[in-house]
Every structure is written in structure tokens, then in C-alpha cells.
VOZA-92363 format. One record per atom (N, C-alpha, C, O, CB): chain; z, y, x; atom name; residue number from 1; residue in one letter. Coordinates in steps of 0.2 Angstrom, whole numbers, plus 2048, in hexadecimal, padded with zeros to 3 digits. Atoms other than C-alpha are relative to their C-alpha. Glycine has a CB too. Layout:
<pts>
{A,{Z,Y,X},CA,NUM,a}
...
</pts>
This chain:
<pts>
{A,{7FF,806,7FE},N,1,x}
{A,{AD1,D42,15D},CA,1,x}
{A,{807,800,803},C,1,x}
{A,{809,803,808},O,1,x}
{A,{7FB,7FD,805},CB,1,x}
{A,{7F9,800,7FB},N,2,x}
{A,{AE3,D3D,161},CA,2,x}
{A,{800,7FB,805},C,2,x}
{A,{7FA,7F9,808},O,2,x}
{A,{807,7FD,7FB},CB,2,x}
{A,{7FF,804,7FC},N,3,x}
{A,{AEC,D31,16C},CA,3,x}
{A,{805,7FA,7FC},C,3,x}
{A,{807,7FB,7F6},O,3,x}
{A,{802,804,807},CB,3,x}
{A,{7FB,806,803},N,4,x}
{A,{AF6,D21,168},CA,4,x}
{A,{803,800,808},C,4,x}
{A,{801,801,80D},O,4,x}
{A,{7FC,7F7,7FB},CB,4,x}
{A,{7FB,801,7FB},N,5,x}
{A,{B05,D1C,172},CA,5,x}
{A,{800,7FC,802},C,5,x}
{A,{802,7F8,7FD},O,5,x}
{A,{805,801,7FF},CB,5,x}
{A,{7FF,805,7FC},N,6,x}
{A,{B05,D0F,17E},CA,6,x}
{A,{808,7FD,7FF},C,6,x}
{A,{809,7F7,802},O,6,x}
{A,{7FE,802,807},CB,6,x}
{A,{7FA,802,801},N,7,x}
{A,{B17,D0B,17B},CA,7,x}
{A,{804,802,7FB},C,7,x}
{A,{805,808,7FA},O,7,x}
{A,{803,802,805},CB,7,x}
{A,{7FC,7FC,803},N,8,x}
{A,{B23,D0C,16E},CA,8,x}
{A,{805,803,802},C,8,x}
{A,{808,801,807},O,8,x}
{A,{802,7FF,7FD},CB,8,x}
{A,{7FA,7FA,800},N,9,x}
{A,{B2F,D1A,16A},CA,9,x}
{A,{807,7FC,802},C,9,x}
{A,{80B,7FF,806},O,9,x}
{A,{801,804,7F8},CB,9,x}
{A,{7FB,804,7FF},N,10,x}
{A,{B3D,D0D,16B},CA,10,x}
{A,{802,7FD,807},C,10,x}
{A,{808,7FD,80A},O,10,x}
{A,{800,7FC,7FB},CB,10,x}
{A,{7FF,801,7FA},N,11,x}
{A,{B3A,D07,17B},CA,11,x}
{A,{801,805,804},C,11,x}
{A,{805,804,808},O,11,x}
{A,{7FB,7FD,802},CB,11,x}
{A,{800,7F8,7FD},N,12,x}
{A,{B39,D1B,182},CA,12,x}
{A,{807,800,800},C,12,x}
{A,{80B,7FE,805},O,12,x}
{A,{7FB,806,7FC},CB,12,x}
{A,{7F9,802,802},N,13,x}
{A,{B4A,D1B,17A},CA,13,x}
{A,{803,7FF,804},C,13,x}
{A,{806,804,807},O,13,x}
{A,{801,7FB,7FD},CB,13,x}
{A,{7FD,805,7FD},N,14,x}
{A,{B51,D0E,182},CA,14,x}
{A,{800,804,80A},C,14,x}
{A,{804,806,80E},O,14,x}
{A,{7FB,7F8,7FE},CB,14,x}
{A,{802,7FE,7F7},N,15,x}
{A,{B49,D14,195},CA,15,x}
{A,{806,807,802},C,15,x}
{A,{80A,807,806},O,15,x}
{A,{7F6,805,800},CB,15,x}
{A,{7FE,7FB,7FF},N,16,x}
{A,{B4D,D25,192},CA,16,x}
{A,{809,801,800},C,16,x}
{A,{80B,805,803},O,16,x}
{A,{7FC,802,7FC},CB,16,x}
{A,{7FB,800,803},N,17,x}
{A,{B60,D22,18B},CA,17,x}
{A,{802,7FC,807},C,17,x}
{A,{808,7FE,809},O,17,x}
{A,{800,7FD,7F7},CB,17,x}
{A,{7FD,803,7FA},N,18,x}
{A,{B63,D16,19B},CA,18,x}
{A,{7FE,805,805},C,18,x}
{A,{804,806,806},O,18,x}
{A,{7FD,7FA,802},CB,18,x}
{A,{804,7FC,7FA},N,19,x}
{A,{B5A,D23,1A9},CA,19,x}
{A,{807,806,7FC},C,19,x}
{A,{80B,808,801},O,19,x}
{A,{7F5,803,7FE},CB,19,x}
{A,{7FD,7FA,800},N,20,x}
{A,{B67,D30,1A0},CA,20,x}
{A,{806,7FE,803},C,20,x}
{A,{80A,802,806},O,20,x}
{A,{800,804,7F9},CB,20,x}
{A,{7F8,801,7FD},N,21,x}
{A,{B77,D27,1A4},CA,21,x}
{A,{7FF,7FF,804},C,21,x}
{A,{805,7FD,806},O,21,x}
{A,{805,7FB,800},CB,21,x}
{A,{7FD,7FE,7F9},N,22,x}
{A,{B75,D29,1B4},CA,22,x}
{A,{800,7F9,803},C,22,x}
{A,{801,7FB,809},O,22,x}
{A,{807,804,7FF},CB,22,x}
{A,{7FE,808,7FD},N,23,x}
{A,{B76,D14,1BA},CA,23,x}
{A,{7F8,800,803},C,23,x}
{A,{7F8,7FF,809},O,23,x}
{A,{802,7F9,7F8},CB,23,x}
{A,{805,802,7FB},N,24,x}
{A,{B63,D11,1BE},CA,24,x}
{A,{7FC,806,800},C,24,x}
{A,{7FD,80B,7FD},O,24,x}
{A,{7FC,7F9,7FE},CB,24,x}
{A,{805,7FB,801},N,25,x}
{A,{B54,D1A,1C3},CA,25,x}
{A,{7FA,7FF,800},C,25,x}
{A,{7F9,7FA,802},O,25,x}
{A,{800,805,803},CB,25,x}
{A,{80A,804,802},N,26,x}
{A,{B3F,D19,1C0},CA,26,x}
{A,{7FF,7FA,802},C,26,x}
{A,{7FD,7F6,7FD},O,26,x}
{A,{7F9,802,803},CB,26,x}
{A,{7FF,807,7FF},N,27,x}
{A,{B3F,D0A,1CA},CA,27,x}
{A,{801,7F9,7FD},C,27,x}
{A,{7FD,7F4,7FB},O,27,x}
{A,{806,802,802},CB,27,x}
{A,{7FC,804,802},N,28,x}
{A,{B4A,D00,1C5},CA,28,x}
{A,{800,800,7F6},C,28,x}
{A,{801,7FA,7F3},O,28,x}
{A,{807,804,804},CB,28,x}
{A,{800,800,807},N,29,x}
{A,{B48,D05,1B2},CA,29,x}
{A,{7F8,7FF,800},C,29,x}
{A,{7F7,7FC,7FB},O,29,x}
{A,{802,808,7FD},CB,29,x}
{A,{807,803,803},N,30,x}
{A,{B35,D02,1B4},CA,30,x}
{A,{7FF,7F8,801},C,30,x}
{A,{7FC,7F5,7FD},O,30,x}
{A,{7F9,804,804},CB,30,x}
{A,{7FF,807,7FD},N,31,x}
{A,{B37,CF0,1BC},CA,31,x}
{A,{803,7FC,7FA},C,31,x}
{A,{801,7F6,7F7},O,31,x}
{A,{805,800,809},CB,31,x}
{A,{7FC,802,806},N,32,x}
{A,{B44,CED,1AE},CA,32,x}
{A,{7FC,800,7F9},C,32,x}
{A,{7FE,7FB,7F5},O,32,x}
{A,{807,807,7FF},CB,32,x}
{A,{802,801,804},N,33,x}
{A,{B38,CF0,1A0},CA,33,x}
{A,{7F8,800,801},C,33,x}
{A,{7F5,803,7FD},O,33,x}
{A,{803,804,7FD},CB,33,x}
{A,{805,800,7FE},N,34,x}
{A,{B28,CEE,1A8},CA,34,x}
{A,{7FA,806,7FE},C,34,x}
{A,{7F5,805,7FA},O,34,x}
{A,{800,7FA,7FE},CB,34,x}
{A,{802,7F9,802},N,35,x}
{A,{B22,D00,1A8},CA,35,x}
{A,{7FC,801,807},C,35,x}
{A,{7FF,800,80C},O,35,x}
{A,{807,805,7FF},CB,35,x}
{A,{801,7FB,7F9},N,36,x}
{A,{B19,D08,1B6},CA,36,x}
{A,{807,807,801},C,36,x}
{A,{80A,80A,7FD},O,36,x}
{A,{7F7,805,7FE},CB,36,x}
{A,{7F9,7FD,7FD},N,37,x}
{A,{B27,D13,1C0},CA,37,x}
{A,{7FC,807,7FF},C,37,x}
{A,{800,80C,800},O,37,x}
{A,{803,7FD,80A},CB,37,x}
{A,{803,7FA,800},N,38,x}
{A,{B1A,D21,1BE},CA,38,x}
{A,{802,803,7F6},C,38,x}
{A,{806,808,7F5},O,38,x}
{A,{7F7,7FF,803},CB,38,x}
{A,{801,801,807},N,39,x}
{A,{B1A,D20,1AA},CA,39,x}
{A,{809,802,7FE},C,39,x}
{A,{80C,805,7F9},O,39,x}
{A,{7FD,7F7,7FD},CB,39,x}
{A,{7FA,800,802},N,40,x}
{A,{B2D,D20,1AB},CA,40,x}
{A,{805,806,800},C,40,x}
{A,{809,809,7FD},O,40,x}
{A,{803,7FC,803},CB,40,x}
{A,{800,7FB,7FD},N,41,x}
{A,{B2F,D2D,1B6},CA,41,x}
{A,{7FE,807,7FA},C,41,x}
{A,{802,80C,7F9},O,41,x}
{A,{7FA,7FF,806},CB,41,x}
{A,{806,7FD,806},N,42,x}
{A,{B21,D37,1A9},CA,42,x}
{A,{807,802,7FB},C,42,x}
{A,{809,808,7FB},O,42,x}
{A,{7F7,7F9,7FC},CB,42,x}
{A,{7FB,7FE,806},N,43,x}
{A,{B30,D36,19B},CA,43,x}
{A,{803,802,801},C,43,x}
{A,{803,807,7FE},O,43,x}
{A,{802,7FC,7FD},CB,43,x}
{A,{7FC,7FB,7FC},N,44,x}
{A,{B3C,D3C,1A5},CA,44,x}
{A,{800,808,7FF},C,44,x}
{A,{804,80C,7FC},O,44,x}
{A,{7FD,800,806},CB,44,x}
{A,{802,7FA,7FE},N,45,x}
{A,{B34,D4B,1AB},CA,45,x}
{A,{7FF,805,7F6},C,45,x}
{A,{801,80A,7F4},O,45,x}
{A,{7F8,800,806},CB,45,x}
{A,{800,7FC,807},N,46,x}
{A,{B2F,D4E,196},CA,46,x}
{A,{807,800,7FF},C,46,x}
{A,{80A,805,7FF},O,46,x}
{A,{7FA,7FD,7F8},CB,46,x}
{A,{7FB,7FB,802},N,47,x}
{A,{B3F,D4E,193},CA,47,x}
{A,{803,803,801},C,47,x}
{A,{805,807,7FC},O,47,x}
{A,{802,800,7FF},CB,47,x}
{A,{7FE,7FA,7FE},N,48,x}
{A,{B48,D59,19D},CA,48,x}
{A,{7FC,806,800},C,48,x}
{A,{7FF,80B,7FF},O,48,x}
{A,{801,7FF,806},CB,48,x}
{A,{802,7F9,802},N,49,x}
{A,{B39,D67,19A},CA,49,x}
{A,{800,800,7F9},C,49,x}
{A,{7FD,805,7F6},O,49,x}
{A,{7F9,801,803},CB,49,x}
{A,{800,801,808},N,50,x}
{A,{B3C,D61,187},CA,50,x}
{A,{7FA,800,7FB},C,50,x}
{A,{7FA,801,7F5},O,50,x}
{A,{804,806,7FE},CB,50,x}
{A,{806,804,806},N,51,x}
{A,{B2B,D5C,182},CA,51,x}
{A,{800,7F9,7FD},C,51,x}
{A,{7FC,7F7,7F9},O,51,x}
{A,{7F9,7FF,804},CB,51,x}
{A,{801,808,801},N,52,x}
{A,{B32,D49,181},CA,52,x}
{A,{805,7FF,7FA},C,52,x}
{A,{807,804,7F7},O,52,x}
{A,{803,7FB,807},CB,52,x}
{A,{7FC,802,803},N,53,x}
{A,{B3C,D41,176},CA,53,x}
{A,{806,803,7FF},C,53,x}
{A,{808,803,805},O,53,x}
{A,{800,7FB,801},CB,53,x}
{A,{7F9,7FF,802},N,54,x}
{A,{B4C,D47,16F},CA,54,x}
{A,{806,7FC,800},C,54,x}
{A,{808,7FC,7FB},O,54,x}
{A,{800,802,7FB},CB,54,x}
{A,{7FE,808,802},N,55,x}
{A,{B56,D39,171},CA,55,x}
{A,{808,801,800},C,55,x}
{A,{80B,7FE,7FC},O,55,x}
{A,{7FD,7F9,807},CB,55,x}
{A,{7F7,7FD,803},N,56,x}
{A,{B6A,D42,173},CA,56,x}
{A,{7FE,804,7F8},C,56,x}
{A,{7FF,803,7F3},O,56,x}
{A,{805,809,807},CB,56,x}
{A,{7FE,7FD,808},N,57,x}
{A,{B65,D4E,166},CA,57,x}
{A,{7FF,7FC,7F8},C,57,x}
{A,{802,7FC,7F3},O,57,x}
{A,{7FB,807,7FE},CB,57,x}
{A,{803,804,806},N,58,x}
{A,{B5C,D41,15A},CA,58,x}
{A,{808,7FC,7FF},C,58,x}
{A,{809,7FC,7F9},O,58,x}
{A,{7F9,7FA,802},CB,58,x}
{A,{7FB,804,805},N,59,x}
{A,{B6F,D36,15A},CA,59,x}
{A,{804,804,800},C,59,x}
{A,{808,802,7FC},O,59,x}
{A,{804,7F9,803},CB,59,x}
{A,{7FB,7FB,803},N,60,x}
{A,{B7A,D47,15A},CA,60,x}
{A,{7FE,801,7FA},C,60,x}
{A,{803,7FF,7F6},O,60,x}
{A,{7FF,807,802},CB,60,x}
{A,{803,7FD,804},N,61,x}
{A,{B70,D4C,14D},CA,61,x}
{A,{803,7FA,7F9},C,61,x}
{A,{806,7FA,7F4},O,61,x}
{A,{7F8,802,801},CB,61,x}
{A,{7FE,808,806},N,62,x}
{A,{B71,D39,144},CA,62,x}
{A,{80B,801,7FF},C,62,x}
{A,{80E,800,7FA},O,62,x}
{A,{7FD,7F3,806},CB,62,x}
{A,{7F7,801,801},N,63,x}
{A,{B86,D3A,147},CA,63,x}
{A,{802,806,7FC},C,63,x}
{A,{805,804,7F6},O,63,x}
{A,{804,802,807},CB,63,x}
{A,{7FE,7F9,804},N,64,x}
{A,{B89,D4C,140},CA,64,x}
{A,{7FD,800,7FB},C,64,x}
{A,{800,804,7F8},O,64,x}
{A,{7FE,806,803},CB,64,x}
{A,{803,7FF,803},N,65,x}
{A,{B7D,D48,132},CA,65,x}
{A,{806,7FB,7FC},C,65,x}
{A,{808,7FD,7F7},O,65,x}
{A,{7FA,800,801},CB,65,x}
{A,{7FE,805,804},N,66,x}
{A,{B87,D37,12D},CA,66,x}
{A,{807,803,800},C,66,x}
{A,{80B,802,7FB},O,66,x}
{A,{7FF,7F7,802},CB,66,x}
{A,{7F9,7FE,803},N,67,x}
{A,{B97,D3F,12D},CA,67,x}
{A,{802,806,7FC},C,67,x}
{A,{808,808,7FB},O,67,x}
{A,{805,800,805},CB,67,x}
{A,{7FE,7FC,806},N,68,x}
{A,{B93,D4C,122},CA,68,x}
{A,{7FF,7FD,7F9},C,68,x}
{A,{800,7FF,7F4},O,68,x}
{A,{7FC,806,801},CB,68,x}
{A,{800,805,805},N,69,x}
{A,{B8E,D3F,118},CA,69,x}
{A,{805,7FB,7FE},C,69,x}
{A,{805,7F9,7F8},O,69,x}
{A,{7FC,7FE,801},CB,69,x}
{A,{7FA,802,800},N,70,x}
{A,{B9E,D37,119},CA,70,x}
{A,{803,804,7FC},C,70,x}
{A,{804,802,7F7},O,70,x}
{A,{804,801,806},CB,70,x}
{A,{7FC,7F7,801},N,71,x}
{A,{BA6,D48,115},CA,71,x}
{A,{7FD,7FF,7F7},C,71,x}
{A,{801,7FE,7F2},O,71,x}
{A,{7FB,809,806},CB,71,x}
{A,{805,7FE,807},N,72,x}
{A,{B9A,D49,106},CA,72,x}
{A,{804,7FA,7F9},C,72,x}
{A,{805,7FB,7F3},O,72,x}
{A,{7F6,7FD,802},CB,72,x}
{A,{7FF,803,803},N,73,x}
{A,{B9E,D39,100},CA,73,x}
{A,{807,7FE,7FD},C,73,x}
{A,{809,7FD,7F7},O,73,x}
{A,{7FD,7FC,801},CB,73,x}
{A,{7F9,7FE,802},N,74,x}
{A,{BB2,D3A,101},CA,74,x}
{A,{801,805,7FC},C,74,x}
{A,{805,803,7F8},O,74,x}
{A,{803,802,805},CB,74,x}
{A,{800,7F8,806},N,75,x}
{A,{BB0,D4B,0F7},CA,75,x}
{A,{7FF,7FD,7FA},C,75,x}
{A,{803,7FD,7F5},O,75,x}
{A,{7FA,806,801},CB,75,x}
{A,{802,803,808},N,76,x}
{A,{BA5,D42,0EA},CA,76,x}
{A,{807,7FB,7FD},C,76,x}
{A,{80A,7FD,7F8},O,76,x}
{A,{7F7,7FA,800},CB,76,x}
{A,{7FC,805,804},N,77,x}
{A,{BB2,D33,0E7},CA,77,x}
{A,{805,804,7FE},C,77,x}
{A,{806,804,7F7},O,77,x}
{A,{803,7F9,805},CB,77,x}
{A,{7F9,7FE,804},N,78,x}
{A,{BC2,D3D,0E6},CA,78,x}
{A,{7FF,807,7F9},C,78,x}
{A,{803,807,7F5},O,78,x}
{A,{805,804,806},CB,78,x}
{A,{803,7FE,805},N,79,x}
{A,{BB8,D49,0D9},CA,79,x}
{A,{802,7FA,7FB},C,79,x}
{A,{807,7F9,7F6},O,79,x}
{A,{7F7,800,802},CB,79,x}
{A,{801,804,807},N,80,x}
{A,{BB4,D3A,0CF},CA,80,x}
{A,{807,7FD,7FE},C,80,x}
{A,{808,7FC,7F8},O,80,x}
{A,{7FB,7FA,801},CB,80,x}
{A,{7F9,804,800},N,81,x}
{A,{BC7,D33,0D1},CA,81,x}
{A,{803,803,7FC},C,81,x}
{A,{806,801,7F7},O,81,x}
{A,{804,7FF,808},CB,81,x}
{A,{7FD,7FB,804},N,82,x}
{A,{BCC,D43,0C9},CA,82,x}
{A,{7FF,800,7FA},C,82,x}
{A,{803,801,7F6},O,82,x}
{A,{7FE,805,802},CB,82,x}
{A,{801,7FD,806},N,83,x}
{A,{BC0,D45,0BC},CA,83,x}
{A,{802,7F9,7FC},C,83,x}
{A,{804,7F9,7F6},O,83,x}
{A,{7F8,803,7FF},CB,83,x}
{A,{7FE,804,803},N,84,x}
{A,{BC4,D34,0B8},CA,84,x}
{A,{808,7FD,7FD},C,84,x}
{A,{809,7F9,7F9},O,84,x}
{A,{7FD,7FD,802},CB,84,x}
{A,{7F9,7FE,804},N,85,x}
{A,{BD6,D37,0B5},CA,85,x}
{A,{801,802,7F9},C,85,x}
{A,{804,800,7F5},O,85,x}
{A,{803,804,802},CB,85,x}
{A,{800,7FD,806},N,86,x}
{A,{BD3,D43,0AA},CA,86,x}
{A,{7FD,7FE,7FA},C,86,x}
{A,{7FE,802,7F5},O,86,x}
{A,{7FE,805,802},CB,86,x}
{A,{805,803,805},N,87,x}
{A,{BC7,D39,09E},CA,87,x}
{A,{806,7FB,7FE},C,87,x}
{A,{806,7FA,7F8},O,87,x}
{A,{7F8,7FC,803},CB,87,x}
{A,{7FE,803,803},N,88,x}
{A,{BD5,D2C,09D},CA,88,x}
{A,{809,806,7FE},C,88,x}
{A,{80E,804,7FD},O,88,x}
{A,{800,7F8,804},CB,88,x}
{A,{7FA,7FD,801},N,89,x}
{A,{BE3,D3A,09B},CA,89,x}
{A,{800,802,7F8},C,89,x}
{A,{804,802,7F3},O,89,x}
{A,{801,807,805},CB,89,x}
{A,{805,7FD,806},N,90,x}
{A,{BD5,D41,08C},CA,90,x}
{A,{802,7FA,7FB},C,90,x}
{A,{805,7FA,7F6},O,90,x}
{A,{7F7,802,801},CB,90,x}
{A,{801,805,806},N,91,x}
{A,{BD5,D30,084},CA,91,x}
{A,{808,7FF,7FD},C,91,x}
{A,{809,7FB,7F8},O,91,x}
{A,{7FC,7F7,803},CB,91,x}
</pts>
């Protein structure tokens, strides 16, 4: 038997991604999204022992991913720019 989550992931997100800059704290972030200060707290602490949510590495990971895909796709075009020279050099 599992569990289901009382909250979504996006709201956690949000909690968690404000609590990390440093501006507010459980408090103040549970009153803000109508959380128990305990619940807030709870997320916290998983993440610093790194059972919680990934929430720097998950948008590192999204950044470093899209600009190798950047990368990828500048390579493909000038490829094609090339080979299509050469098709009208052939004709």
C-alpha cells in the first residue's frame, strides 16, 4: 500500500525554491501558502538530508540539457547549409 501526496509537487517547488533564497522562513512561507509551519519545515529538512525534492539540480540539469541542445541544433543547420551547397554546386 502506498501513500498519495497531500500537496503538489509544484507547490513544494515554489516553498522550497522561496525558503532557499534566503528572504522568508516556515512561518511566514506557511501563512503565505496556507501550509502548516510544521509541513514546511518537514521539506526543508528532506532536503538538506537529500531525501526531498531536487529542485537546483532538476533546473541545472533542464539548463545544461537545453543548451546542449542548442549546440546540437546549430551543428545540425550548418551541416545542412553545407550539404546544400553542394547539391546546388552538383546541379
Amino acid at each position: 500500500m502506498g501513500f498519495t501526496l497531500q500537496h503538489p509537487i509544484d507547490l513544494r517547488v515554489k516553498v522550497l525554491a522561496e525558503y532557499k533564497a534566503g528572504v522568508v522562513g516556515y512561518k511566514t512561507l506557511a501563512v503565505k501558502y496556507g501550509l502548516p509551519r510544521d509541513t514546511v519545515r518537514y521539506w526543508v529538512l528532506q532536503q538538506r538530508d537529500g531525501r526531498g525534492l531536487p529542485v537546483d539540480t532538476k533546473n541545472e540539469k533542464t539548463i545544461i540539457d537545453e543548451q546542449k541542445d542548442i549546440e546540437y541544433y546549430k551543428t545540425e543547420a550548418e551541416y545542412w547549409k553545407a550539404y546544400a551547397k553542394k547539391l546546388e554546386a552538383i546541379r
